[in-house]
C-alpha positions in Angstrom: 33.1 83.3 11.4 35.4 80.6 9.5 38.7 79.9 11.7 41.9 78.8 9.5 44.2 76.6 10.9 47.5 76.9 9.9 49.4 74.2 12.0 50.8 74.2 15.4 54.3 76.4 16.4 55.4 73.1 18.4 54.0 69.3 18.3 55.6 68.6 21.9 53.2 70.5 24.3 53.8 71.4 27.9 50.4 73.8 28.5 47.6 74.2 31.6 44.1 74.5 30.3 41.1 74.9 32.7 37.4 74.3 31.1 34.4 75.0 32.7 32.2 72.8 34.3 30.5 70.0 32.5 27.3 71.2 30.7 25.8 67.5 31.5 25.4 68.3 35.4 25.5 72.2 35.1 21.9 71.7 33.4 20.8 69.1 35.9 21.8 71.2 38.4 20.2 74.4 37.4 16.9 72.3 37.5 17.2 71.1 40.7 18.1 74.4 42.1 14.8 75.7 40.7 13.0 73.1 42.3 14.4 72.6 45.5 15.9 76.5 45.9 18.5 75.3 49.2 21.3 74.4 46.3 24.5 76.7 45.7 26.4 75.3 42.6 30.3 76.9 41.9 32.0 76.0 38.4 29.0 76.1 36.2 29.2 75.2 32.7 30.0 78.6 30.6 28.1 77.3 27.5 25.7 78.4 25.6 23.4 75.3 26.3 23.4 76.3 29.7 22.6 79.8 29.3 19.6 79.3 27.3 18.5 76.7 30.5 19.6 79.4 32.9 17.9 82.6 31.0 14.8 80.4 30.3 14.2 79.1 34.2 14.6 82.5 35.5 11.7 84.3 32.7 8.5 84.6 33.3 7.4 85.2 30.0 4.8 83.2 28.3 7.3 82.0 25.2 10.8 80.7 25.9 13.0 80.0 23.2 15.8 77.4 23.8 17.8 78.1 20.5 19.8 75.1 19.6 19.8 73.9 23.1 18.7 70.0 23.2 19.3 69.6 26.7 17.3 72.5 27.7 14.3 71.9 25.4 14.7 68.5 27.1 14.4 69.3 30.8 12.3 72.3 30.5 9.7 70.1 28.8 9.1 68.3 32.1 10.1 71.1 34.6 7.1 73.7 32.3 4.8 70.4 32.5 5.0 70.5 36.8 3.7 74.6 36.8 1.1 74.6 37.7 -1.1 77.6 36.4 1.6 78.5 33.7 0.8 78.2 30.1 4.4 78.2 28.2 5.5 77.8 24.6 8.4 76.2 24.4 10.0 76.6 20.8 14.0 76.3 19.6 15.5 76.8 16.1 14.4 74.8 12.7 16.7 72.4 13.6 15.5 72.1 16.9 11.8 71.5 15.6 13.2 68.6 13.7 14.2 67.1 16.4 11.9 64.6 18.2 10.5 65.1 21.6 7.6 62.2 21.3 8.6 59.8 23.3 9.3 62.0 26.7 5.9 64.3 25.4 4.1 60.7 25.2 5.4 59.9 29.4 4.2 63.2 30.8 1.2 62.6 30.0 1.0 59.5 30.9 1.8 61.2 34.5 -1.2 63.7 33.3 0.8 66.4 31.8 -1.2 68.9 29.4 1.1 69.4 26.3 0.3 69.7 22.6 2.4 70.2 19.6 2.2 73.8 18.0 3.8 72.1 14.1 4.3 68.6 13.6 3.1 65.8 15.7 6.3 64.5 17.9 8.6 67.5 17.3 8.3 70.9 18.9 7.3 74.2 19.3 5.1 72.5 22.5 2.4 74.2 24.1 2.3 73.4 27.8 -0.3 74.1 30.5 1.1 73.4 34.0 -0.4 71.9 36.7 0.0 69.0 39.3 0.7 65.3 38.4 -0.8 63.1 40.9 0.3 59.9 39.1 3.4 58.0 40.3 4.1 55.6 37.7 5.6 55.9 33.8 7.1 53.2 31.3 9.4 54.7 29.3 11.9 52.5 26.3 15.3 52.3 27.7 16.8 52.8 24.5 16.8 56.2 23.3 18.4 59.3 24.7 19.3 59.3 28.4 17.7 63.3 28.4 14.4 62.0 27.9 14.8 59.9 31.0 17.0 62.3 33.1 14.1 64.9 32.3 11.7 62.9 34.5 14.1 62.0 37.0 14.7 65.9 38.0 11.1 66.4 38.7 10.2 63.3 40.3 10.9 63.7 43.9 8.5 67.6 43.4 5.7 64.9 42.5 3.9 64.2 45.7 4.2 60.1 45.7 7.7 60.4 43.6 8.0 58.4 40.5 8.6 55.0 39.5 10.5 54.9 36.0 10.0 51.6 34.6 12.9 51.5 31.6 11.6 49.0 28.8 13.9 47.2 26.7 17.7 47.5 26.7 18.8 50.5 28.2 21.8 53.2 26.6 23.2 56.0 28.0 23.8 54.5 31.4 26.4 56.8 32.8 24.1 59.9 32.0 21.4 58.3 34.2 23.5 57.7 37.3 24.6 60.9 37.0 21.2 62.4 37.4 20.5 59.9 40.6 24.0 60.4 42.0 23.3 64.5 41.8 20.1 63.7 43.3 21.4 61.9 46.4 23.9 64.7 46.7 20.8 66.8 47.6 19.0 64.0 50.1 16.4 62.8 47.5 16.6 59.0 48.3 16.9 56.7 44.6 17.0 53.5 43.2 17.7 51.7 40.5 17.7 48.0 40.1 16.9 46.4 36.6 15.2 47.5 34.8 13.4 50.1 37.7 13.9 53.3 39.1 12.1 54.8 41.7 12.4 58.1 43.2 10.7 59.2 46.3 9.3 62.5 47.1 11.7 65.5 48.9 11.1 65.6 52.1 13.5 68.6 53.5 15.4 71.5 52.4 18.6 71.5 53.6 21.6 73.5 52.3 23.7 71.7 50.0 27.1 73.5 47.8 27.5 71.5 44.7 31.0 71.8 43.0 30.7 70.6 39.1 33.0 69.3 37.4 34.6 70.1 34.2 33.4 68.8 31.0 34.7 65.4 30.2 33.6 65.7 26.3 35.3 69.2 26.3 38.6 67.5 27.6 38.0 64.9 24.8 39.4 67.7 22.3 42.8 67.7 24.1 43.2 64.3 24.3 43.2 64.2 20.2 45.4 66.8 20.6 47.8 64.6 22.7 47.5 61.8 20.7 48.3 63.5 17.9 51.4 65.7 19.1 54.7 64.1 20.2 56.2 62.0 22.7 56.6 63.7 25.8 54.3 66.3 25.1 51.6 66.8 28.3 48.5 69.2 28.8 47.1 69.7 32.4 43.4 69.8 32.7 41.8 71.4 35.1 39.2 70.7 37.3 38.7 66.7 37.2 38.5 63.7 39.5 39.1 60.3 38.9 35.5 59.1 40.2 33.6 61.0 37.9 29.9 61.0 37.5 30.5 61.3 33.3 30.8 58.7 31.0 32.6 60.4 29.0 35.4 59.7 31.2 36.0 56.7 29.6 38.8 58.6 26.7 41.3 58.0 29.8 40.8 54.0 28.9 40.3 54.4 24.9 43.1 57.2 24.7 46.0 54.6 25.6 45.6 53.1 22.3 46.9 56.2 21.2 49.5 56.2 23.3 48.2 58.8 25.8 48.7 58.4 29.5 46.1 59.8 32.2 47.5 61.3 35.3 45.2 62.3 38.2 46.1 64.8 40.6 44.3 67.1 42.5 41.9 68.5 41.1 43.4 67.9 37.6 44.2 66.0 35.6 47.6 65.8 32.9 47.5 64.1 29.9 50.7 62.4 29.1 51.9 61.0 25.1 54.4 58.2 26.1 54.7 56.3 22.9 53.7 56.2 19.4 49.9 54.9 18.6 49.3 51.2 18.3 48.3 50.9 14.8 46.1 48.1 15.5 42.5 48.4 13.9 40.4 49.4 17.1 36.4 48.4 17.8 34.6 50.5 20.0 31.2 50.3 21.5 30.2 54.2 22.3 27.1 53.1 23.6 27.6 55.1 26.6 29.5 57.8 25.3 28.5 58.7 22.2 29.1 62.1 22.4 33.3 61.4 21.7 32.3 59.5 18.2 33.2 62.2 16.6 36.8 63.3 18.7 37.6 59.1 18.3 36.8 59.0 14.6 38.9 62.0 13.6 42.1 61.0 16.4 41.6 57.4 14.4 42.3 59.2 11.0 45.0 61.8 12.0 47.0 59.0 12.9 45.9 56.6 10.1 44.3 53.8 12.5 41.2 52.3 10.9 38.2 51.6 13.6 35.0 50.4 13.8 32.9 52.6 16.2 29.2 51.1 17.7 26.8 51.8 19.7 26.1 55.1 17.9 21.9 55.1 17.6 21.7 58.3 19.3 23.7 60.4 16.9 21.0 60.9 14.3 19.0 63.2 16.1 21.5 65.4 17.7 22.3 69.3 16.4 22.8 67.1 13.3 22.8 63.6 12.1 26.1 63.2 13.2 26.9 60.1 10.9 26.0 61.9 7.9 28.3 64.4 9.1 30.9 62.5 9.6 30.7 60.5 6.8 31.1 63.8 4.2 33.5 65.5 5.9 36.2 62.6 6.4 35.0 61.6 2.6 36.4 65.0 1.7 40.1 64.6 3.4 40.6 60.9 2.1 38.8 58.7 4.4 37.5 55.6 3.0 34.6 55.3 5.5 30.5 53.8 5.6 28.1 54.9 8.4 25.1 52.7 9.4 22.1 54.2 11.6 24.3 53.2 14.4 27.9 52.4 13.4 30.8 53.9 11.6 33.5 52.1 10.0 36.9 54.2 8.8 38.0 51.6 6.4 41.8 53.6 5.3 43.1 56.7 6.2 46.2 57.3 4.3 47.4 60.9 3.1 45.1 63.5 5.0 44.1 66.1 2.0 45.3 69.5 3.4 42.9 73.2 3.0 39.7 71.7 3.1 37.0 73.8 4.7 35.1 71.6 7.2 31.5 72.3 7.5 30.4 72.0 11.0 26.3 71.9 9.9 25.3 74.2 13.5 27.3 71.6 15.5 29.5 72.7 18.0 31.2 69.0 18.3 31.9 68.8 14.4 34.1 72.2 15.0 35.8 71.0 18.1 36.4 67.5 17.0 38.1 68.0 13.3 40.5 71.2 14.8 43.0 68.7 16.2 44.0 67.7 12.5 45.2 71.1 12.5 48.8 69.7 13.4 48.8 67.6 10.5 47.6 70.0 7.9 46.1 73.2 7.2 42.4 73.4 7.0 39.2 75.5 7.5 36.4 75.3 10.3 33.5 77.2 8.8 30.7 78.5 11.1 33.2 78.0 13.9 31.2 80.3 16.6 29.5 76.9 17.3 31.7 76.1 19.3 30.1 78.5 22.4 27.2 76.2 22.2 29.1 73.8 24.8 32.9 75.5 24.9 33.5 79.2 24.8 36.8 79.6 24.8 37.9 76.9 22.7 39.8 78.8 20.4 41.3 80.9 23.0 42.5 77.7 24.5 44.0 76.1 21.4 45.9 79.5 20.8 47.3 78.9 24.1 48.4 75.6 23.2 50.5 77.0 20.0 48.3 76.8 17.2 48.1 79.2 14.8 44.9 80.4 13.8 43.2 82.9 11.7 39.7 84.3 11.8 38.4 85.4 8.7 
């Protein structure tokens, strides 16, 4: 499906959007509840991600395929590698098999884990043959994606001396690590993490615990472009947020006041406030914990012809595309003067925006989401735009609700 956008009734919004809960602890979550069965969880994530990681915990069968779903291929690496007398294949989509899985494949069985690759060395299909790891120890480098890490960490305490995760090197992605402790502690498993080591002891009890999630931070990131981009006095109300988040991503309520755009918690929500125009001041960011809005900063940056430096940005190279790359064409082909490096970007000018160009979103649901705002500044295409249920199902729904007007062709 290719959506056409065709501008926006109104730039001064007044509209209440709720989005589900984040995919980042819904999939944590699920895990946990698998493993420790005494967990209720309310608000889960309604994305695709996290149905694939839902459909594939519950099956039996002997293949489970993940689809495009990182997270899941991920998590279910480790959680298959702890079942004991289960022999699983565990395969996604090409791009999926292009993606590496080495490095958390290279830990396990370290622990003793019995995995081999099916196609190329380091990248899946995987075939993995359960059983119990006695071993209570793993290095693991600090420096590549936090899922790798976070996949250990949710079956450590079902190990029966726990795990000590010895992180090697400078460490990224340190919001997305806490997260999995924190959710951990929320369920009595007892954590650490000093240095550069974390330990995690074994469960001990199965008590009842409700977990409430809440909503996706990087979905939110979407409407704060939209914010920043609309006028003064315009305000969108978020629902369901907190102000101590577990996300890194909560960070856009800092970055987003460069552009002008005021956070307001209240219960449960949160509103999203324009103020004043943008400060056109060139802006450098280091996304080293929040990569994952790269893309939603790069684009605000160019809508409102602000040039930026964005760092930090290692990790994007291996997502559902090489987000860089991506980046790097499609603002080419509305007028951006812009480099990319393995881990920076640099938007150089942005002056006219070049309206009706079709944005290819190359199977990723964040290249959809994060080039619609510029919708209110010209008309353009977002082809393949059903990517956009891998993390955000009712994305378009929701921008309808705000006033823009759209087309499906």
């Amino acid at each position: 499906m290719k959506i056409c956008i065709k501008g926006i009734d109104n730039t001064n919004i007044l509209k209440d959007i709720f989005i589900s809960g984040s995919k980042s602890e819904s999939n944590r979550m699920l895990v946990l509840q698998k493993l420790f069965r005494e967990i209720t969880i309310h608000n889960l994530s309604d994305s695709d991600d996290t149905h694939h990681l839902q459909a594939a915990l519950s099956s039996q069968d002997a293949e489970i395929n993940v689809g495009h779903a990182g997270t899941a291929m991920r998590f279910l690496t480790a959680f298959f590698a702890i079942q004991q007398k289960r022999t699983t294949i565990l395969s996604g989509s090409e791009r999926m098999h292009q993606r590496p899985i080495k490095v958390l494949v290279e830990a396990l069985r370290t622990l003793g884990a019995e995995i081999s690759y099916l196609g190329n060395e380091g990248f899946p299909p995987l075939k993995i043959t359960g059983k119990q790891l006695i071993k209570d120890q793993v290095k693991i480098n600090g420096n590549i994606s936090s899922q790798y890490i976070s996949a250990l960490l949710l079956i450590a305490a079902s190990l029966p001396n726990g795990l000590r995760v010895e992180l090697v090197g400078e460490i990224t992605s340190i919001p997305y690590i806490n997260m999995t402790l924190s959710l951990l502690n929320q369920i009595g498993i007892t954590t650490s993490f000093e240095s550069q080591i974390i330990q995690i002891n074994p469960f001990e009890e199965a008590n009842k615990h409700t977990i409430e999630v809440e909503s996706d931070w990087s979905s939110a990131s979407y409407f704060y472009s939209i914010a920043a981009l609309s006028s003064v006095g315009s305000e969108i109300r978020l629902s369901s947020y907190k102000k101590e988040s577990l996300q890194g991503d909560a960070i856009l309520a800092e970055i987003y006041t460069s552009f002008g755009v005021e956070t307001v918690y209240e219960t449960n929500s949160i509103v999203l406030r324009k103020t004043k125009e943008a400060n056109k001041e060139h802006l450098t960011i280091d996304l080293n914990k929040a990569p994952d809005i790269a893309q939603t900063i790069a684009v605000t940056c160019y809508g409102l012809g602000i040039t930026c430096e964005l760092l930090g940005l290692h990790t994007l190279k291996i997502k559902e595309t090489d987000r860089l790359e991506a980046l790097h064409s499609e603002l080419t082909k509305l007028g951006a003067n812009i480099s990319v490096t393995p881990t920076s970007l640099y938007l150089k000018s942005s002056s006219e925006i070049v309206a009706d160009v079709s944005i290819e979103t190359y199977n990723d649901h964040r290249m959809a989401m994060a080039f619609a705002p510029l919708g209110m500044k010209i008309p353009l295409e977002i082809l393949d735009a059903d990517v956009v249920t891998k993390s955000y199902r009712n994305f378009w729904k929701d921008l309808q609700k705000i006033g823009f007007q759209l087309n499906k062709v």
